[in-house]
C-alpha positions in Angstrom: 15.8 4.8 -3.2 15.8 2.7 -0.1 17.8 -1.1 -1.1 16.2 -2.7 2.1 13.7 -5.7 0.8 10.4 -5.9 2.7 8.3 -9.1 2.1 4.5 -8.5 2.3 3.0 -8.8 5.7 -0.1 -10.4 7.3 -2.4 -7.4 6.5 -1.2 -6.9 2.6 -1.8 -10.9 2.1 -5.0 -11.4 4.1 -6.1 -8.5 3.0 -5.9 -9.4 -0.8 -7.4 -13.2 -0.3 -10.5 -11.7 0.2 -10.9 -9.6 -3.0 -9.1 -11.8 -5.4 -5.1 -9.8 -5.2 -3.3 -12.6 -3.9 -2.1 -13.4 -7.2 -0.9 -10.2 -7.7 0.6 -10.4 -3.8 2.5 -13.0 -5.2 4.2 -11.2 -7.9 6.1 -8.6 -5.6 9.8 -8.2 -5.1 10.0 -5.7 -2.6 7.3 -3.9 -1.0 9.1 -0.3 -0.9 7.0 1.7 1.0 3.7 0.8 3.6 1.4 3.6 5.2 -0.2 1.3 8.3 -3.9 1.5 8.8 -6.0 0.3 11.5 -9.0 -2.1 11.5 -12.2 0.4 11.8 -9.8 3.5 10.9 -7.4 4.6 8.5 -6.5 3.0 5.1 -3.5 0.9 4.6 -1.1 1.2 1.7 1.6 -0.7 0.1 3.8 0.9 -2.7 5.8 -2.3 -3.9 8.1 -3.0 -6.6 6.6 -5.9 -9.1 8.5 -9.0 -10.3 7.9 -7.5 -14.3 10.1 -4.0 -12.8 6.9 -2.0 -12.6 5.0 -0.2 -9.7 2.4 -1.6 -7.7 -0.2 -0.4 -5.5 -2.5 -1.8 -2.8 -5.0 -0.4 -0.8 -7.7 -1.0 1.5 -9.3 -1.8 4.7 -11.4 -3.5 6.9 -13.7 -3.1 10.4 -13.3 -4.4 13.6 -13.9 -8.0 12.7 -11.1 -8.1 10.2 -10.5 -9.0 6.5 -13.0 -11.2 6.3 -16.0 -9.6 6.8 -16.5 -6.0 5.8 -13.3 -4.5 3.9 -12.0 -3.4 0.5 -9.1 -3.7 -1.2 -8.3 -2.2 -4.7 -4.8 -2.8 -6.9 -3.1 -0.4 -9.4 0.0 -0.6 -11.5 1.9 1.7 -13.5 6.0 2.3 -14.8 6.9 4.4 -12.2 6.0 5.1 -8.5 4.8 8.5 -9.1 3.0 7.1 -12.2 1.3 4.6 -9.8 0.4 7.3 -6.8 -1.2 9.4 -9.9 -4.1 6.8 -10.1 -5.3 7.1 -6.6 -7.8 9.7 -6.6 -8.1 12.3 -3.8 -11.8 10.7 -2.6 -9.3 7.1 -2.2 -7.1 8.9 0.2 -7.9 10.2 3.7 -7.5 13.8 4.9 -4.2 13.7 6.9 -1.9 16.5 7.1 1.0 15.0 4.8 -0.6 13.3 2.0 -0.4 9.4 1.7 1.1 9.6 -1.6 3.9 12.0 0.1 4.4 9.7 2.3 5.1 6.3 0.5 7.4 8.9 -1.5 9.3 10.1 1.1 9.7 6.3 2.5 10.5 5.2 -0.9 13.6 8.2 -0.4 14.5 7.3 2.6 13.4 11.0 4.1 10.5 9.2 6.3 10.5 6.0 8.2 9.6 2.3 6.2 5.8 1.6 7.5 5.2 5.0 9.5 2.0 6.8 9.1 2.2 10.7 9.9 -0.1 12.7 10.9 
């Protein structure tokens, strides 16, 4: 597992003022692993490590206008990454070639990039 420490960025924090996470957003140590989105597009995705040593995981995403108008983002937590990844469901994911939750794995394992999305 990757030791680099990534803070939460704009996105994850905006994001989560707007459906009552920033609380929660607060509580990270180290975001381990992000899958980028795109406003009007793809989902984004933060796998992070929570203050209390267990998993957490936001998602969501917004249109053109931004956060603050039409978006969604959700919040799960469990004792392990995988455990975490396991309560997405497939209709909470898009259709990409490499599943999102093989992705924030494989960052979290250092075999993909920190905050790439593949196709």
């Amino acid at each position: 597992m990757s030791t680099t420490t990534h803070k939460p960025d704009e996105d994850l924090e905006y994001g989560a003022s707007f459906h009552d996470l920033s609380d929660r957003v607060k509580q990270i140590e180290n975001v381990l692993a992000q899958v980028p989105g795109e406003a009007d597009g793809a989902d984004w995705y933060w796998l992070c490590l929570m203050k209390n040593k267990r998993y957490g995981l936001f998602w969501g995403g917004c249109d053109y206008t931004g956060w603050d108008c039409q978006s969604n983002m959700e919040y799960r937590e469990a004792p392990t990454p995988k455990a975490v990844l396991s309560l997405l469901k497939e209709n909470d994911v898009e259709d990409t070639q490499k599943p999102i939750k093989q992705q924030l794995l494989d960052q979290i394992d250092g075999k993909q990039p920190y905050a790439l999305r593949e196709p």
